[in-house]
C-alpha positions in Angstrom: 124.4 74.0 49.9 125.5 75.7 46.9 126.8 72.9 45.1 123.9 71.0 45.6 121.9 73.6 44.3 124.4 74.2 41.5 123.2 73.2 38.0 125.1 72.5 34.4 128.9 72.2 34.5 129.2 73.8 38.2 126.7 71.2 39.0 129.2 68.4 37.1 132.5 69.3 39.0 131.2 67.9 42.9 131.6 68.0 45.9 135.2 68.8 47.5 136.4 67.5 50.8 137.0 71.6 51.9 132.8 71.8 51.5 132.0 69.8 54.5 135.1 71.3 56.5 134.1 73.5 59.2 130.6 72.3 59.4 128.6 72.9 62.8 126.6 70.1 63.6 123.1 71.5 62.6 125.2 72.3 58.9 126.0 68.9 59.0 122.8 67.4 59.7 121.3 69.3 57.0 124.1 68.8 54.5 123.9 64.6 55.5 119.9 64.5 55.0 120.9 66.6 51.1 123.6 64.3 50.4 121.1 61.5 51.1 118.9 62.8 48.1 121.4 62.2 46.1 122.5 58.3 46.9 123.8 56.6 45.0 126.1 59.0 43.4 127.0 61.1 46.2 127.9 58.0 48.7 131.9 59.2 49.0 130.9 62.4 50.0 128.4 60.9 52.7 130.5 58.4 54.5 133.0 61.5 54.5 130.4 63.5 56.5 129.3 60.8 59.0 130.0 56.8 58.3 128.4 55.9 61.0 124.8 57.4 59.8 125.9 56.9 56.0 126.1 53.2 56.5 122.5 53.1 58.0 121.4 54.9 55.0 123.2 53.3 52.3 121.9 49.5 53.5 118.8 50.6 52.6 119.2 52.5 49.6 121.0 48.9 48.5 118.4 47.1 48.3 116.1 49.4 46.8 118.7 49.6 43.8 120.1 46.2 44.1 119.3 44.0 40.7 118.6 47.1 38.3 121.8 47.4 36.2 121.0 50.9 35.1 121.7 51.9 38.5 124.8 53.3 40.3 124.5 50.8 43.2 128.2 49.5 43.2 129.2 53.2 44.0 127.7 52.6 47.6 128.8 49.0 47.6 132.2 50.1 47.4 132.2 53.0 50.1 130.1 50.5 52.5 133.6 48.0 51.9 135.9 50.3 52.7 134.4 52.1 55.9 132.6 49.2 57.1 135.3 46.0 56.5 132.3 43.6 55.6 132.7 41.8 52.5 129.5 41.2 52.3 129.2 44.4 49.9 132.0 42.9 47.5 130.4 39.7 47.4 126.8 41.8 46.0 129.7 43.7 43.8 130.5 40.6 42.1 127.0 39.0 42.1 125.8 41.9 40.6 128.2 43.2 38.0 126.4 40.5 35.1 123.4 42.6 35.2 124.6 45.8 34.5 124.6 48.0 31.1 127.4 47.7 28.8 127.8 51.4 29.9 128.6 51.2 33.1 130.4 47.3 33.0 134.0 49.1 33.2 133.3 51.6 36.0 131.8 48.3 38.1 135.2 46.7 37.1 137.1 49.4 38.7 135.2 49.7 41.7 135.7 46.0 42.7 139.4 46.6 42.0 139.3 49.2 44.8 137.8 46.8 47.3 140.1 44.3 49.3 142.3 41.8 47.1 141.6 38.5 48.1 141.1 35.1 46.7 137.1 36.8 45.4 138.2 40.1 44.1 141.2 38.0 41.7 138.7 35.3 40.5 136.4 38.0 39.2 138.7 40.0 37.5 140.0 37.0 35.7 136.5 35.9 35.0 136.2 39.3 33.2 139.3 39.1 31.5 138.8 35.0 30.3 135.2 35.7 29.5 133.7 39.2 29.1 133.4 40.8 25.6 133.1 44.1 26.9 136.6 45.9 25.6 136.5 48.4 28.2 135.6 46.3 31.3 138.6 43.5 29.8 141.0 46.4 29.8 140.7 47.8 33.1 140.3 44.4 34.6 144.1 43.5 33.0 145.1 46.9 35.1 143.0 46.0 38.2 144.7 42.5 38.2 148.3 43.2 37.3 148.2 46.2 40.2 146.7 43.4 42.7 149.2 40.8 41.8 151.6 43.9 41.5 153.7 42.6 38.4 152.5 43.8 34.8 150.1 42.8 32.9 152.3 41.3 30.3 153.9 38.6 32.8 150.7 37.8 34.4 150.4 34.4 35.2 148.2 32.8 32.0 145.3 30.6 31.4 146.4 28.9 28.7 144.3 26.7 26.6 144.7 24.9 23.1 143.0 24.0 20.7 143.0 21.1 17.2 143.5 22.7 14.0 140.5 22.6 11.3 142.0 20.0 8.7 145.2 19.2 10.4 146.2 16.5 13.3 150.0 18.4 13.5 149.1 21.5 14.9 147.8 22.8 18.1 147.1 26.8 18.7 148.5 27.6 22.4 146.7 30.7 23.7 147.3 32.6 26.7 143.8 33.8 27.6 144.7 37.0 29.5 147.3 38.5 27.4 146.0 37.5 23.8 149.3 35.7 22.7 149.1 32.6 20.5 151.5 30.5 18.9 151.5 26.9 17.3 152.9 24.1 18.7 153.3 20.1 17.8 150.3 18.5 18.8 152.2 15.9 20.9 153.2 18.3 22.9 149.8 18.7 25.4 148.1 15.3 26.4 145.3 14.6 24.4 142.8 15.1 27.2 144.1 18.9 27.6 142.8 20.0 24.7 140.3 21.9 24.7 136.5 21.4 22.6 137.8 24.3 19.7 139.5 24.9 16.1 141.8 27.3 14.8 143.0 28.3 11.1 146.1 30.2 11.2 147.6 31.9 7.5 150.5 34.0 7.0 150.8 38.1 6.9 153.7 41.0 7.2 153.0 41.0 10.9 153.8 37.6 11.8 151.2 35.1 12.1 147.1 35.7 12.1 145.2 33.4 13.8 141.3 33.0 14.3 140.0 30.2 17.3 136.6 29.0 17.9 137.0 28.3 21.7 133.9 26.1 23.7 133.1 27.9 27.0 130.3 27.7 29.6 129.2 31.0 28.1 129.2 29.5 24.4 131.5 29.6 22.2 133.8 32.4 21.8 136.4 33.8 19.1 139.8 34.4 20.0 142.0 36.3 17.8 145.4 38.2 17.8 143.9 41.8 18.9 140.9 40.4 21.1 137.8 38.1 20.9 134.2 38.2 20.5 131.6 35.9 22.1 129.1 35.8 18.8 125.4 36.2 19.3 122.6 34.0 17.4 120.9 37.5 15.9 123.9 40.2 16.0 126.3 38.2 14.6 126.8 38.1 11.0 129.9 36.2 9.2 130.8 37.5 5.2 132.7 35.9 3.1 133.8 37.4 0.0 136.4 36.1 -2.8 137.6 36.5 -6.3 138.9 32.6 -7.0 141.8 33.2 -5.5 141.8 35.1 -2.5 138.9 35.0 -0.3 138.1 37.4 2.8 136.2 36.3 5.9 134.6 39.7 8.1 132.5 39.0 11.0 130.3 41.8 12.0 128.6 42.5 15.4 125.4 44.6 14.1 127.0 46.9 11.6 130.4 46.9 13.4 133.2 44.6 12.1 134.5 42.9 15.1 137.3 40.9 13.1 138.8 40.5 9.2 141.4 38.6 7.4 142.2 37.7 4.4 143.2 34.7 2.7 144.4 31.7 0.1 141.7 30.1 -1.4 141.6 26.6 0.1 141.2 24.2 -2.5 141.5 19.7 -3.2 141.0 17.4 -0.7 141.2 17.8 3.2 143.0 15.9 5.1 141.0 12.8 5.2 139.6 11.6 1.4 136.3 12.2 2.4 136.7 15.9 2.9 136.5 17.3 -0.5 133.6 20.1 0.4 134.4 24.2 0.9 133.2 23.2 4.2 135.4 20.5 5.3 138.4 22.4 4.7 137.5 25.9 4.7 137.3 27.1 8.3 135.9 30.3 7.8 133.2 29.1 4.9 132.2 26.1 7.7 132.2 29.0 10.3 129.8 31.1 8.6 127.2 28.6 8.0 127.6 27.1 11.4 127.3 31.0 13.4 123.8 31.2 13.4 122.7 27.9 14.5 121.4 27.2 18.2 122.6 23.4 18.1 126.0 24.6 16.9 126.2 27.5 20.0 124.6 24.3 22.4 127.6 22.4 21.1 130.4 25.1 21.9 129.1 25.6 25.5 131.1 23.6 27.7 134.2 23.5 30.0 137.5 24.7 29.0 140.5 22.7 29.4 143.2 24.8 30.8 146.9 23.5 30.6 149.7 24.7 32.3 
């Protein structure tokens, strides 16, 4: 009764399992019908008191909450899994974790990693590595996974993919989806219908090799580079490209935040076939820019990937 009636940072701390220790029933009763006040966020503490009563309770407060993503409602999803055994409450996890805030994306992630692994649970947290853009919700999806296949993250089995180069027919860019990794490799080296709908533009640095893919997706498309991706968006997205003759510099901005940079040769002549002799037939990054804000070109770059062993 006290920490439900505590405020500020006491308030903040909750609940404890010795609280509800030593409860008479009539304590108990009134404790459950407090705690009850307080769904979804004091569902652990709930169950703990009386599962049987809690689950009653929590069915209900489900689908008051279900479908509003500023709500807590995986929090009792989760408990209902684990005292009850019906999946049913992972399966509404998973349906439901597309609708919620950016905020709270990563704690859903975690939650369903809690549940049961089974075929549903490893789908959706590759899903959420392959195709999410929220940093947070990739990351803890990598952890979730690699603790469920229980080998680590950087020898997870891979969804590779490749994809053409911009003005080349030699090259292909091999990408392993879930760790990040890319590399180049002869472009007779994956079947021609393996490839997947994409380009990539690769240029020399210090660190190695710097890379920057335009992927197709049923999402849209999505840009994969060596420290992460971004899925662009017709009105955030904004692609600059800056250059003094002989350098140039591509930055793509989310809002006001740059989401990826690189610099670069200036690419000059003629492409690879006569005909290109345009910035944007053999510039990547220039055609890039004047293609990111078009609907037909996002229409375009939403389709199936290709995945290759």
């Amino acid at each position: 009764m006290e920490q439900y009636q505590a405020t500020g940072g006491v308030k903040a701390d909750g609940y404890s399992r010795d609280v509800f220790e030593g409860l008479n029933a009539d304590e108990k009763a009134a404790v459950f019908n407090l705690l009850a006040t307080e769904l979804p966020f004091s569902a652990e503490w709930l169950f703990f008191l009386d599962a049987e009563k809690a689950l009653i309770a929590a069915k209900d407060e489900e689908q008051k909450l279900r479908g509003n993503g500023y709500e807590s409602v995986y929090m009792l999803q989760e408990q209902m899994v684990k005292y009850s055994g019906d999946l049913l409450y992972q399966r509404h996890m998973i349906e439901d974790y597309p609708g919620y805030i950016s905020n709270l994306k990563p704690l859903v992630v975690d939650s369903i990693g809690r549940t049961p692994v089974n075929t549903a649970m490893v789908d959706f947290l590759r899903q959420v590595i392959l195709r999410e853009v929220n940093p947070g919700a990739v990351a803890r999806a990598e952890r979730r996974l690699s603790a469920a296949l229980n080998i680590p993250v950087e020898r997870m089995p891979g969804k590779f993919v490749a994809v053409s180069q911009f003005d080349a027919t030699v090259n292909l860019l091999k990408m392993d989806l879930v760790s990040g990794t890319g590399e180049i490799i002869p472009a007779d080296a994956v079947a021609e219908g393996d490839v997947s709908f994409g380009l990539f533009e690769v240029e020399k640095s210090a660190s190695g090799l710097d890379y920057l893919a335009l992927l197709a997706t049923p999402d849209g498309p999505l840009l994969v580079f060596k420290d992460g991706r971004y899925r662009p968006n017709l009105e955030r997205t904004r692609i600059e490209i800056t250059g003094d003759g002989k350098c140039s510099a591509i930055r793509i901005f989310d809002g006001g935040d740059v989401v990826f940079g690189l610099s670069y040769e200036d690419k000059f002549g003629i492409g690879l076939h006569p005909y290109n002799r345009t910035r944007e037939d053999i510039d990547f990054y220039y055609w890039l820019s004047k293609k990111i804000n078009d609907a037909k070109f996002h229409a375009t770059y939403t389709r199936d990937i290709a995945y290759i062993d």
